[in-house]
DOTIDO-634205 format. One record per residue: x, y, z of N, C-alpha, C in turn; residue in one letter. Coordinates in steps of 0.1 Angstrom, whole numbers, padded with zeros to 4 digits, always signed. Example, Ala and Ser with C-alpha at 12.3 -4.5 7.8 and 13.67 -1.06 7.14 Angstrom:
<tibas>
+0132-0057+0078+0123-0045+0078+0132-0033+0078A +0128-0022+0071+0137-0011+0071+0129+0000+0079S 
</tibas>
This chain:
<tibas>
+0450+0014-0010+0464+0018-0008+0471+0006-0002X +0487-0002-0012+0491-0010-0003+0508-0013-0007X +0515-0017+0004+0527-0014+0009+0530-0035+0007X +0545-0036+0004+0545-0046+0005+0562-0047+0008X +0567-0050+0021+0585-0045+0021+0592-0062+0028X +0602-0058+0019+0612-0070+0019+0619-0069+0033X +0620-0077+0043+0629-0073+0055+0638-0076+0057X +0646-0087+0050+0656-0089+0049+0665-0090+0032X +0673-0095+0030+0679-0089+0022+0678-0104+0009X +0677-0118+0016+0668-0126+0011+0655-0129+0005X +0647-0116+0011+0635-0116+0007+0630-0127+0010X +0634-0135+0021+0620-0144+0025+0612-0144+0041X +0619-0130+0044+0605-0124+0053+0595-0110+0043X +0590-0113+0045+0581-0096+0036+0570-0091+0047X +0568-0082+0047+0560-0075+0056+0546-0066+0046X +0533-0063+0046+0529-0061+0040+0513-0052+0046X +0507-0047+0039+0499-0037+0051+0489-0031+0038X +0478-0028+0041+0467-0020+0029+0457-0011+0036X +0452-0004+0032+0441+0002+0033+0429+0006+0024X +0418+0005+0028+0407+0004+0017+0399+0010+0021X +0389+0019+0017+0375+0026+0015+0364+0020+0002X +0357+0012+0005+0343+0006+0002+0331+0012+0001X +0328+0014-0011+0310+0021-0012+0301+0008-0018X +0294+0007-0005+0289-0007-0007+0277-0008-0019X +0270-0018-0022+0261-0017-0028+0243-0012-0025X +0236-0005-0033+0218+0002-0028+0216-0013-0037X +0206-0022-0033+0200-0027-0038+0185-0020-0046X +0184-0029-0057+0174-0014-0065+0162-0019-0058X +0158-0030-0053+0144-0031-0053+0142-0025-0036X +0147-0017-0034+0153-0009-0017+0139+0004-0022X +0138+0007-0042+0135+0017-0045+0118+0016-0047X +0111+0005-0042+0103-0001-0046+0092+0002-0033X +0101+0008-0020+0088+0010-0010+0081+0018-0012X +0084+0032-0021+0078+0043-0029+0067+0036-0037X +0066+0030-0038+0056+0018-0053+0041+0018-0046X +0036+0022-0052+0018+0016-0050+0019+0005-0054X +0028-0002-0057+0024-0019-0066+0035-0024-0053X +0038-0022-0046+0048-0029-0036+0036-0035-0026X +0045-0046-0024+0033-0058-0013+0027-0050-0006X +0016-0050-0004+0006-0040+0007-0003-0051+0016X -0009-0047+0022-0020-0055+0031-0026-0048+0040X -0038-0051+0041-0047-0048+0055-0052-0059+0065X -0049-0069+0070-0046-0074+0082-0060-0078+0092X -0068-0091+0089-0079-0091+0100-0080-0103+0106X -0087-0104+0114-0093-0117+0118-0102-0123+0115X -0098-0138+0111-0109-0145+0106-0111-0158+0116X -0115-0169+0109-0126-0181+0118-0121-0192+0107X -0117-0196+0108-0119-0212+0096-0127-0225+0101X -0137-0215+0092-0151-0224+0097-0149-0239+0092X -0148-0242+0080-0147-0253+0068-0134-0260+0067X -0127-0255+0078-0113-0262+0084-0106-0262+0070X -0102-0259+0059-0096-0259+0046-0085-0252+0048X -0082-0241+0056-0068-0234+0061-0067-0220+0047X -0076-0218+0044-0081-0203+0036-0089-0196+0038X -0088-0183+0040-0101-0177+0046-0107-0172+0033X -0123-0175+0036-0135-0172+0027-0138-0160+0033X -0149-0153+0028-0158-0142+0023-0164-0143+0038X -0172-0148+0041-0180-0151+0053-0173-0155+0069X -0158-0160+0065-0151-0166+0074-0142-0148+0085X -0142-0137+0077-0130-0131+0078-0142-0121+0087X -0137-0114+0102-0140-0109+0113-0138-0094+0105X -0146-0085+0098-0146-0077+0094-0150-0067+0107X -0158-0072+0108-0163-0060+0125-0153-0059+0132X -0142-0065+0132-0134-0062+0146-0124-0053+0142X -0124-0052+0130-0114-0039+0125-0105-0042+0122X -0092-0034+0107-0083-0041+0109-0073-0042+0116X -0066-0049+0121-0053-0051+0136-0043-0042+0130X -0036-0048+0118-0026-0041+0114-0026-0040+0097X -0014-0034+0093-0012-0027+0076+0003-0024+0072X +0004-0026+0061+0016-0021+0054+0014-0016+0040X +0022-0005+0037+0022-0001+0027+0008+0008+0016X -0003+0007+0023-0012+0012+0021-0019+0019+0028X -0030+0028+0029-0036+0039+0037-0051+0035+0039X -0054+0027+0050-0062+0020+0056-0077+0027+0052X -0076+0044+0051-0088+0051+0054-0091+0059+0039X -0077+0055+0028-0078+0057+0013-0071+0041+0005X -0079+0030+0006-0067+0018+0002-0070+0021-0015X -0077+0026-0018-0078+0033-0035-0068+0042-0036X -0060+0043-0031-0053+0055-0036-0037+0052-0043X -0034+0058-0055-0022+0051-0058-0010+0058-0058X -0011+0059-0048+0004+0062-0039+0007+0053-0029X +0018+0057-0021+0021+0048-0012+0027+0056+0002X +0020+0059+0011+0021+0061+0020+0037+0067+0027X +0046+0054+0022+0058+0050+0021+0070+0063+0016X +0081+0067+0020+0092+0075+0015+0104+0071+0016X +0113+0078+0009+0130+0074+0013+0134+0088+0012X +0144+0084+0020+0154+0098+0028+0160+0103+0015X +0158+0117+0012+0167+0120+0002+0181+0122+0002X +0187+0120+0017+0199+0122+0018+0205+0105+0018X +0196+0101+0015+0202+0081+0015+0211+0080+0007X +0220+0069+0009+0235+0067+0007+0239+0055+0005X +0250+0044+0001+0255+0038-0001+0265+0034+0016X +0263+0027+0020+0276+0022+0032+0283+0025+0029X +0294+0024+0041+0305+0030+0038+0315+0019+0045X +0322+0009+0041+0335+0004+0050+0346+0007+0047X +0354+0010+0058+0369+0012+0059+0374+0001+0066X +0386+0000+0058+0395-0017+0061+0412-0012+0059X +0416-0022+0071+0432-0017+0072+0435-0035+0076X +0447-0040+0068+0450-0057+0067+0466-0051+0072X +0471-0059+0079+0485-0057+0084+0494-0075+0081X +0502-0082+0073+0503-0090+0078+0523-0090+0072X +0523-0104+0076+0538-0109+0076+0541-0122+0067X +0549-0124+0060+0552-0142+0054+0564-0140+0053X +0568-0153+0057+0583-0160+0063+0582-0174+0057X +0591-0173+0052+0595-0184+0041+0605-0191+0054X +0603-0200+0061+0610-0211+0072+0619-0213+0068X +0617-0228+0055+0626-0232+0053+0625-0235+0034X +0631-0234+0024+0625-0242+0010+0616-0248+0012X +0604-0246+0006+0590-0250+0004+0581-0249+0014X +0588-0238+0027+0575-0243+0035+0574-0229+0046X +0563-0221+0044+0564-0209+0050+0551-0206+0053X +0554-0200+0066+0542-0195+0074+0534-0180+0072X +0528-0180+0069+0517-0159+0067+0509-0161+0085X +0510-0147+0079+0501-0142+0094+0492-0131+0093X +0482-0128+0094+0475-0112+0087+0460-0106+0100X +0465-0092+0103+0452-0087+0114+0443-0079+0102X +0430-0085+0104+0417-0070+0097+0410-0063+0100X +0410-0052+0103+0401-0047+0111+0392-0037+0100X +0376-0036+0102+0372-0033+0095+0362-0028+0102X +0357-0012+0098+0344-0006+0105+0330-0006+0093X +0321-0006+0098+0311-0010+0088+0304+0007+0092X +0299+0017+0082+0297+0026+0083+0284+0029+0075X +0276+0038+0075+0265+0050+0071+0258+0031+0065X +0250+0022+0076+0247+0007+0071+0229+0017+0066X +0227+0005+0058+0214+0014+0047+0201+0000+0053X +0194+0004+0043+0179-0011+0039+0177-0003+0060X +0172+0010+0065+0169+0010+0076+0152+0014+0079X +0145+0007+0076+0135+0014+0076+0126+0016+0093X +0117+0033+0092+0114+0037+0104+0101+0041+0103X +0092+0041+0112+0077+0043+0110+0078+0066+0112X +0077+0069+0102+0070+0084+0104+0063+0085+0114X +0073+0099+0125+0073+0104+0133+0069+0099+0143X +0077+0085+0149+0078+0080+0157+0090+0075+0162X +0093+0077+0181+0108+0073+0185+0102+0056+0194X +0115+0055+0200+0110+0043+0210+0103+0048+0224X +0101+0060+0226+0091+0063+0234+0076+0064+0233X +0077+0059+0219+0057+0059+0213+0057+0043+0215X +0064+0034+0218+0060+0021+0220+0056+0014+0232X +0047+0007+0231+0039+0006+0248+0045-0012+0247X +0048-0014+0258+0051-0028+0264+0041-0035+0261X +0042-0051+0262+0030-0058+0260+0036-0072+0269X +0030-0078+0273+0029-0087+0283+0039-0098+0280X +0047-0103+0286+0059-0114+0282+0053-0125+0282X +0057-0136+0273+0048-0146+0274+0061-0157+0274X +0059-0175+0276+0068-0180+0282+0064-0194+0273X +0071-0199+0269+0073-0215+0260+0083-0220+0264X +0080-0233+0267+0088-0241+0271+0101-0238+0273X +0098-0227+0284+0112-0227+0293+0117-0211+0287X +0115-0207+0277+0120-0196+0267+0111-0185+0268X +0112-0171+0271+0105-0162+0275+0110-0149+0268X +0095-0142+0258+0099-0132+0251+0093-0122+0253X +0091-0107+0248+0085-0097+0251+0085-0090+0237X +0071-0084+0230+0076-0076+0224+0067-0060+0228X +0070-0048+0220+0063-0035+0224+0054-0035+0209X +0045-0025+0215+0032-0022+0205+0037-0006+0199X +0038-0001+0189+0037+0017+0187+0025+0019+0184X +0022+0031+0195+0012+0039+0194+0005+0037+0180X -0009+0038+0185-0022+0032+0167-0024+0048+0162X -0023+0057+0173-0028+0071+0170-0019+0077+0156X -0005+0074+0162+0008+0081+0155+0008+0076+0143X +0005+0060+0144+0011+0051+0128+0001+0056+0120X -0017+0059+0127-0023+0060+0116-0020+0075+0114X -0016+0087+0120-0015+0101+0113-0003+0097+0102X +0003+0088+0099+0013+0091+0086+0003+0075+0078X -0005+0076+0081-0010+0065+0072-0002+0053+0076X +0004+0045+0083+0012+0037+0084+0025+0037+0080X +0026+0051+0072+0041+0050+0062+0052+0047+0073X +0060+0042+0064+0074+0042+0068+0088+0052+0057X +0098+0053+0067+0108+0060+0057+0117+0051+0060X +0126+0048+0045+0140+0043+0045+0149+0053+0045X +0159+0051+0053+0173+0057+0059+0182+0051+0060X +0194+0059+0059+0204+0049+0071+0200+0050+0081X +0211+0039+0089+0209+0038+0109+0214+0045+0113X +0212+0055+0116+0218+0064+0126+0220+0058+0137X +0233+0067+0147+0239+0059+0154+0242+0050+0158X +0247+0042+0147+0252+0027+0146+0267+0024+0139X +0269+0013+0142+0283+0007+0132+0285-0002+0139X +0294-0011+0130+0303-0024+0135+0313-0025+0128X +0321-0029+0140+0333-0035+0140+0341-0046+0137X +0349-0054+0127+0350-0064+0127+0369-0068+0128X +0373-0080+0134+0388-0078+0139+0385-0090+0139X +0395-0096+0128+0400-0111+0122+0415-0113+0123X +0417-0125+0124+0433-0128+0125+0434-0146+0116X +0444-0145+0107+0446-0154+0099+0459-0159+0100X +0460-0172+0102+0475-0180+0106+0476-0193+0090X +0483-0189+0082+0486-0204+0080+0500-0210+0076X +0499-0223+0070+0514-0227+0071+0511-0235+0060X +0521-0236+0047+0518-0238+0029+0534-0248+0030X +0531-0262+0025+0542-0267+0022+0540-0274+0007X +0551-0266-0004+0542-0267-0014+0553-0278-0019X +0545-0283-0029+0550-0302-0033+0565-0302-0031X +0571-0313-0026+0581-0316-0030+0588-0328-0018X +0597-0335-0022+0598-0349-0018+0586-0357-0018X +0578-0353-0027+0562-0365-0029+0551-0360-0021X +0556-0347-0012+0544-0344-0004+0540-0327-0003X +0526-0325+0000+0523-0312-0002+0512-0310+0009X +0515-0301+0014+0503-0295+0027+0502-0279+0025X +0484-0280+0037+0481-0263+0039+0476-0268+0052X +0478-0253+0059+0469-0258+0075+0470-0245+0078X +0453-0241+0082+0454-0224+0083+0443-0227+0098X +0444-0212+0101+0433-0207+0111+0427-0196+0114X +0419-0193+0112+0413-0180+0115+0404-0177+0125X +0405-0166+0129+0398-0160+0140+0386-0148+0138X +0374-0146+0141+0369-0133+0134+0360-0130+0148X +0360-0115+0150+0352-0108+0158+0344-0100+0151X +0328-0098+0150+0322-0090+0142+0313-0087+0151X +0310-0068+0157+0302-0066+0166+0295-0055+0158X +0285-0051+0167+0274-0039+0162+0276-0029+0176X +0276-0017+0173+0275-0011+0179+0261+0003+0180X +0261+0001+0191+0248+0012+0194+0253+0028+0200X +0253+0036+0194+0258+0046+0201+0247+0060+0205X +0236+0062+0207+0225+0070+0207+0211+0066+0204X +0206+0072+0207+0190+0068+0206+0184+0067+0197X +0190+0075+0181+0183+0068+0166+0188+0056+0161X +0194+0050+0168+0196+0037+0165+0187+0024+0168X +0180+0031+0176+0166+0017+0176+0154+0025+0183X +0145+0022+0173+0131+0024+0174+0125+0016+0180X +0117+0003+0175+0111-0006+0182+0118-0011+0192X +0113-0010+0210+0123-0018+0220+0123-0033+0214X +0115-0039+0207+0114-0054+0203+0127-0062+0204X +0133-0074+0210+0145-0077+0202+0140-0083+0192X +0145-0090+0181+0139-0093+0171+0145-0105+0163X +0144-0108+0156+0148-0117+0145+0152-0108+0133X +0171-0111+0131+0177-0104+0120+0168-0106+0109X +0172-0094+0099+0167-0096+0091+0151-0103+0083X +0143-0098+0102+0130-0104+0096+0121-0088+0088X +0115-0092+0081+0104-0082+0074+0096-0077+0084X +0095-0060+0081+0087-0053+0085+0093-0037+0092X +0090-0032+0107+0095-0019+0103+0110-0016+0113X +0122-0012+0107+0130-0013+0118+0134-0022+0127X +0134-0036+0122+0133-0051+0131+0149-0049+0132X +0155-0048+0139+0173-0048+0141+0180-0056+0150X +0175-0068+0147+0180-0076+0154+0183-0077+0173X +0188-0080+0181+0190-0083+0194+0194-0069+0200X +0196-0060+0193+0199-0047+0196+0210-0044+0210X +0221-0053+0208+0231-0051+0220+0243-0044+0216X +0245-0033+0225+0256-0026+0218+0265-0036+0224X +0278-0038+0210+0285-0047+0214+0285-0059+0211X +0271-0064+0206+0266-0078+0205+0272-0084+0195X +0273-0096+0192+0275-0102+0183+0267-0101+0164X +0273-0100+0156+0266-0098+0141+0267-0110+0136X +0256-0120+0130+0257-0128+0130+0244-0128+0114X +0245-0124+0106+0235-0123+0091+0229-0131+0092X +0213-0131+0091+0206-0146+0087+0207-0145+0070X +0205-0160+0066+0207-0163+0055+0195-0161+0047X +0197-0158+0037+0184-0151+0024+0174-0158+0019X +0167-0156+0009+0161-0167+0002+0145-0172+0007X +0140-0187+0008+0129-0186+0012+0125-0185+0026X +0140-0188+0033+0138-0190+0050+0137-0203+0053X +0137-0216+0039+0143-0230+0045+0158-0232+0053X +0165-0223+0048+0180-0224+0056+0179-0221+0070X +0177-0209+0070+0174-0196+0082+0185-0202+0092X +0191-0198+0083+0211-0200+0093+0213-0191+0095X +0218-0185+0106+0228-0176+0110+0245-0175+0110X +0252-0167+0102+0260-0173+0098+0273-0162+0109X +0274-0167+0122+0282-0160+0132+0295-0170+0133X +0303-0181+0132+0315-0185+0133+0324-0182+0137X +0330-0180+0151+0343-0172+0155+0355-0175+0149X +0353-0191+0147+0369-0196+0146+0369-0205+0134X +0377-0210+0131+0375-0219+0119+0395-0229+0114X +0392-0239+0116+0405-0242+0110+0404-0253+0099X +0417-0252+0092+0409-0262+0077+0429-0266+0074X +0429-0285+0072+0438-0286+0068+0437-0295+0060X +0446-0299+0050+0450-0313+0037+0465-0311+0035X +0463-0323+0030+0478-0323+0023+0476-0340+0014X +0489-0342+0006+0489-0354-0003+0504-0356-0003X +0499-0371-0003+0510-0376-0002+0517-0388-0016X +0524-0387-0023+0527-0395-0034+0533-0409-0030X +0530-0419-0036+0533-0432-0032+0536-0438-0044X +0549-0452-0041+0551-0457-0049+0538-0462-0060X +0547-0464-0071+0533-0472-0082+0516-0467-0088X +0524-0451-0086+0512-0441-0091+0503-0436-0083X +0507-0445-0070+0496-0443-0058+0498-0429-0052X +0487-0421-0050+0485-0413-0045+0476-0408-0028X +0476-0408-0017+0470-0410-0008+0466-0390-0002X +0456-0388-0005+0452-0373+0003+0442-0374+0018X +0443-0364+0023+0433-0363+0035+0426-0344+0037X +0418-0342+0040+0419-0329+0046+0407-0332+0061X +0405-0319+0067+0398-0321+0079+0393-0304+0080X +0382-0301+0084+0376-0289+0083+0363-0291+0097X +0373-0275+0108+0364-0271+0118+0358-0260+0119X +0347-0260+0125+0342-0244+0128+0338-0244+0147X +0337-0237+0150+0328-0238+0157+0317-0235+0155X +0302-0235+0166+0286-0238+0158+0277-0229+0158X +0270-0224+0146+0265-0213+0147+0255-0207+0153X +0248-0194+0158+0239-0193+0168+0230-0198+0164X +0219-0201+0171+0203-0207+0171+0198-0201+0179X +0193-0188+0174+0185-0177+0183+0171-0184+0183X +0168-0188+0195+0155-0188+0201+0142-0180+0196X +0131-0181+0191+0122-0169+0187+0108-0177+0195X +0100-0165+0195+0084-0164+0199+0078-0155+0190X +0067-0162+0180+0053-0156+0171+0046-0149+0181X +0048-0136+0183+0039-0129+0194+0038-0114+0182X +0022-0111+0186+0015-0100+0185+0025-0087+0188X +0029-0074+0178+0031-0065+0185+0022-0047+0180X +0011-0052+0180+0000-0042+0180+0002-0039+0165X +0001-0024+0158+0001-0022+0148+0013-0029+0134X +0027-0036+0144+0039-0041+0137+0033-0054+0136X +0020-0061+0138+0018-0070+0131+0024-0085+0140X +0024-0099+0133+0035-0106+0141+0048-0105+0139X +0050-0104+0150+0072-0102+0151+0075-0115+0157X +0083-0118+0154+0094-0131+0156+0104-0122+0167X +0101-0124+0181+0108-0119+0193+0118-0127+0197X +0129-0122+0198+0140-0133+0200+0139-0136+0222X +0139-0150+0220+0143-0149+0237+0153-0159+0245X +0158-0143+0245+0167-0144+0251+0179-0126+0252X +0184-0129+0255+0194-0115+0253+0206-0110+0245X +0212-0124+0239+0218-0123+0229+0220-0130+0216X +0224-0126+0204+0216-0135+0196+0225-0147+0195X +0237-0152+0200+0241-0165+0204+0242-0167+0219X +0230-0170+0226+0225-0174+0242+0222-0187+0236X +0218-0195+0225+0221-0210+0224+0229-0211+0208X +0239-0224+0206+0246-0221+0197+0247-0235+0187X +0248-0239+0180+0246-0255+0174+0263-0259+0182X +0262-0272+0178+0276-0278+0185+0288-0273+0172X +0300-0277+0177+0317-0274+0170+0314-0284+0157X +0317-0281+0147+0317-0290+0139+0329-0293+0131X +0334-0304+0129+0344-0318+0121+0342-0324+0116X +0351-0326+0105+0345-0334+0091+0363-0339+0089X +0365-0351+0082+0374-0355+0076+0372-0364+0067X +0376-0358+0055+0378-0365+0039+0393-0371+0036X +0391-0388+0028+0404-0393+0026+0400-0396+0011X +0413-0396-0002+0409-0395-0015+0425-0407-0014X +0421-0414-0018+0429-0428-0025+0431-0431-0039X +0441-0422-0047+0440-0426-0062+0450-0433-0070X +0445-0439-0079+0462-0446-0087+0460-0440-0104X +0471-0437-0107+0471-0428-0120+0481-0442-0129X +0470-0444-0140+0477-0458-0152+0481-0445-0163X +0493-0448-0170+0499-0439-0175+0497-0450-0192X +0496-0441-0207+0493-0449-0217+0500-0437-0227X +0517-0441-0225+0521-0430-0232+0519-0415-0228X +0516-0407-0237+0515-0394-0235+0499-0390-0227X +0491-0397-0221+0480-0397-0219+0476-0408-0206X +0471-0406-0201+0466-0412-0188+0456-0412-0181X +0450-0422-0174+0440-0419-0164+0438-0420-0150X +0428-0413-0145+0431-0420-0128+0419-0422-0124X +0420-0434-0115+0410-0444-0106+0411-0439-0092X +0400-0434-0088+0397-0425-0072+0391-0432-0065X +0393-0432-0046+0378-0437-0043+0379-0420-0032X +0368-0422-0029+0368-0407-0019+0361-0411-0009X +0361-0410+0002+0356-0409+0016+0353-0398+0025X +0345-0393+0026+0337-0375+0028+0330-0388+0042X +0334-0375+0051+0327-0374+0069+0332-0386+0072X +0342-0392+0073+0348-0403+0071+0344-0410+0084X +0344-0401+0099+0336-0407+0107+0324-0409+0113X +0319-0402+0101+0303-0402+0101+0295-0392+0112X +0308-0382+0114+0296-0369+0126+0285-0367+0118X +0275-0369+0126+0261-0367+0128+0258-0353+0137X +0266-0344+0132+0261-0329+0135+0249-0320+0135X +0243-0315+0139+0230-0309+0136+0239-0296+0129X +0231-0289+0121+0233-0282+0117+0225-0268+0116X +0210-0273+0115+0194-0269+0114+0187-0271+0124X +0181-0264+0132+0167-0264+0140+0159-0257+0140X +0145-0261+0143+0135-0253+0145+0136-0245+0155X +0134-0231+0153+0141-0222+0169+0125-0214+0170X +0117-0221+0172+0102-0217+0172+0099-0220+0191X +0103-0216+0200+0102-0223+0216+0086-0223+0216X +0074-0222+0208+0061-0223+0210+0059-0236+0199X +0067-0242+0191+0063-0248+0182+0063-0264+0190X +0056-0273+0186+0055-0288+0194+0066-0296+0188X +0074-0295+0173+0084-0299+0174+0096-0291+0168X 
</tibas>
């Protein structure tokens, strides 16, 4: 639903306002933990005797039993089912969004917008939880410390995982949601006396909220979006939401950005010459800290350490591009000769790091 009103009688103030209801997307392969063909494993310790970095027949610690499992039934692994279920009341998210803004036309050709969004993120899905167990079946396990960086993760009960065979069920999150509250500024000067500009800025707040106790199972904090059961991130009501990025985990960016400003403009010069620039900031995205530590039947978890998932952050980042063109005209037809200059002062920003605090580089 949306409203768009003239406030003066000029029509170069307008005032404008929406509202939306969003049924987000079930990804299908969500439908796949039900699958006896879905990734399974049974989990042991081996020896690499022959130093080759594969474990052989003779190499793998069968006596010691297996540690951990997914997706399969340790005491039937022949069997073709899957241990595994989904909530039959599972659902589709739900967001609601309400945009409020204003545009004012200054003066001929050059007017300023302004716009607030507030958006609640609702009934969030992909939640999976180990059968018939809460965060009081998980036993602490000993904090361990890398260079300077200190993590902890909890073990759940071996008794409990194995009476459901290890299964897990997908759900939504109960007692959860987030919040998100953006503000957008920009200022549009569109061509004329030989010159043309944009120069915007935005602001965005995006939080998670915890409101009751089925909102987090494992005490773990964790690494977003790592694999396995109920991993949910830093678990701070309040905390910052910040998506890791998908794919094989060469990026493994977190993509949290408060602020962001971005400007160009061109300028027309005698003799075809044309001279542009733009310039593009953010500030730098989190670089959650993690430790590879054991958490009993959940296998290795990637423990975040620290307490929030931006407690360290990459630096502000700036870039400026300059485009120098001259346009030869041949009758009805013409061409143009560019040179372009990208990072023009050569920031040397990090962008990427290893966030492994056990790793040697």
């Amino acid at each position: 639903l949306g409203v768009t009103y003239a406030l003066d009688e000029s029509r170069r103030t307008v005032a404008r306002a929406s509202f939306a209801r969003y049924a987000g997307r079930i990804d299908s392969y969500y439908g796949t933990i039900e699958s006896p063909s879905t990734y399974s494993y049974l989990a042991y310790f081996w020896d690499d005797l022959n130093a080759d970095g594969l474990p052989q027949g003779d190499e793998v610690r069968f006596s010691d039993g297996i540690q951990y499992y997914a997706n399969v039934d340790p005491e039937n692994p022949d069997a073709f089912e899957s241990p595994n279920s989904i909530d039959p009341d599972y659902s589709a998210p739900i967001d609601y969004e309400v945009i409020v803004g204003i545009d004012r036309e200054i003066v001929p050709d050059l007017a300023v917008s302004a716009a607030y969004t507030w958006r609640r993120v609702t009934n969030v899905g992909n939640w999976d939880t180990r059968i018939g167990l809460t965060s009081a079946d998980y036993t602490a396990n000993d904090p361990v410390t890398a260079n300077g960086f200190t993590a902890q993760t909890y073990s759940p009960d071996p008794d409990l995982v194995a009476a459901s065979a290890g299964g897990v069920l997908k759900t939504n999150r109960p007692d959860y949601h987030q919040t998100f509250h953006g503000f957008e500024l920009s200022l549009v000067k569109r061509l004329s006396n030989n010159w043309f500009g944009r120069a915007a800025f935005s602001f965005a707040n995006h939080r998670e909220y915890l409101t009751g106790p089925g909102a987090v199972q494992s005490p773990t904090i964790n690494d977003v979006n790592a694999p396995g059961l109920a991993l949910a991130g830093p678990q701070v009501d309040g905390g910052l939401v910040a998506p890791r990025s998908a794919g094989s985990g060469k990026g493994d960016v977190f993509f949290g950005s408060k602020w962001q400003v971005v400007a160009s403009g061109r300028f027309q010069l005698p003799a075809g010459l044309g001279v542009a620039g733009s310039v593009y900031g953010r500030d730098g995205f989190p670089r959650p800290i993690i430790l590879n530590l054991g958490g009993g039947s959940d296998g290795t978890i990637r423990a975040f350490a620290g307490s929030e998932i931006d407690d360290v952050v990459f630096p502000d980042i700036w870039t400026f591009d300059f485009r120098l063109a001259k346009r030869f005209a041949f009758g009805p037809r013409a061409i143009v000769i560019s040179a372009e200059l990208f990072n023009a002062f050569n920031a040397n920003t990090v962008l990427n790091q290893n966030r492994d605090a056990s790793s040697s580089v």
